[in-house]
N, C-alpha and C positions, 0 to 999 in steps of 0.2 A: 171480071165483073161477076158479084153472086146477084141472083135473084133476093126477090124482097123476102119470100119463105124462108131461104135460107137465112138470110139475115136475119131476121127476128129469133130464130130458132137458136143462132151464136150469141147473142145479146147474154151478157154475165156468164159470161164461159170464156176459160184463155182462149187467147191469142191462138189462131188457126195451125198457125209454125211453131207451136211453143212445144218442144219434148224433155218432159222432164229427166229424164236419161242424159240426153246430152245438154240442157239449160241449169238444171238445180233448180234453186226456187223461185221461182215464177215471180218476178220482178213488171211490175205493172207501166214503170217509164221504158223499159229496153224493146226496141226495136226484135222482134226474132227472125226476121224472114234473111233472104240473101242480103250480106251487106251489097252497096254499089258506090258507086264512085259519088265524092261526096261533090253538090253543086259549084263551087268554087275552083273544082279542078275540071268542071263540064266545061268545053270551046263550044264557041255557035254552033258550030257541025255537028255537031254531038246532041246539042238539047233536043231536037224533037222525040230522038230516041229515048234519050232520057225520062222526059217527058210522058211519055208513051207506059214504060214500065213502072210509074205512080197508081198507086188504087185509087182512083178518084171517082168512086163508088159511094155512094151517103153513109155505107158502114166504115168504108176508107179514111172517110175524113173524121167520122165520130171519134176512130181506134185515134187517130192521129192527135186529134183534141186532150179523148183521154192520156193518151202518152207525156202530153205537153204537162196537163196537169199533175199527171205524175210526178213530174219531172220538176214545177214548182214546185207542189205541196213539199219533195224530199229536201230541196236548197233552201227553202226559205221555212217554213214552217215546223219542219222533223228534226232541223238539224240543234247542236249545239246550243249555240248562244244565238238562240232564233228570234230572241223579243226584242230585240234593236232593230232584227230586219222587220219584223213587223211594222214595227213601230213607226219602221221610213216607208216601208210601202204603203204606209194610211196617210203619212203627213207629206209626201212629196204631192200628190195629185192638188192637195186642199190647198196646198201653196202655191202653186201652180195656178191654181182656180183664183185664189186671193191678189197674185200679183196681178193676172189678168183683169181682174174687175177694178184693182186701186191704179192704174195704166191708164184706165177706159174714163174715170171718171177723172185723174187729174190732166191731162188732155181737152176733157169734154170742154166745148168752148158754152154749151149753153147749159151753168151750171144751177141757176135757176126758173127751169120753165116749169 
């Protein structure tokens, strides 16, 4: 666990484990710290430990955020032939939203109150 000082002080600065000697270039979705055994290979007996050696620190979970986004932004947005996926990540939710409501009201038994 870091204090709040320090954490603010890290705020837009790499990653704490990040060495550029032995990383290259500082890749904003990669994990730097020791790998660990990934959770799918974790038994009961094992998680609390496992558990335990998560940073679950409010800078822990930010770095973790930012990683994820990272890690969007390069699969769907940076890559290649990105405008299709765009294009499904805006219109899968609306349709989703749209079935949902065209469901609700052909169902609805009181379609005129």
């Amino acid at each position: 666990m870091e204090g709040l000082g320090n954490g603010i002080r890290n705020i837009g600065k790499y990653d704490p484990n990040y060495n550029p000697r032995v990383h290259g270039t500082y890749d904003p979705s990669r994990w730097y710290g020791k790998p660990d055994k990934p959770f799918m290979d974790v038994t009961v007996k094992e998680l609390p430990a496992w558990i335990s050696r998560r940073d679950i620190s409010p800078f822990g979970i930010a770095r973790a955020f930012g990683r994820g986004y990272a890690t969007f932004k390069n699969n769907f947005f940076s890559s290649k032939n990105s405008n299709w996926k765009v294009f499904m990540i805006m219109c899968i939710p609306v349709a989703i939203l749209e079935a949902q409501h065209h469901f609700h009201t052909v169902f609805d038994k009181r379609k005129y109150d």
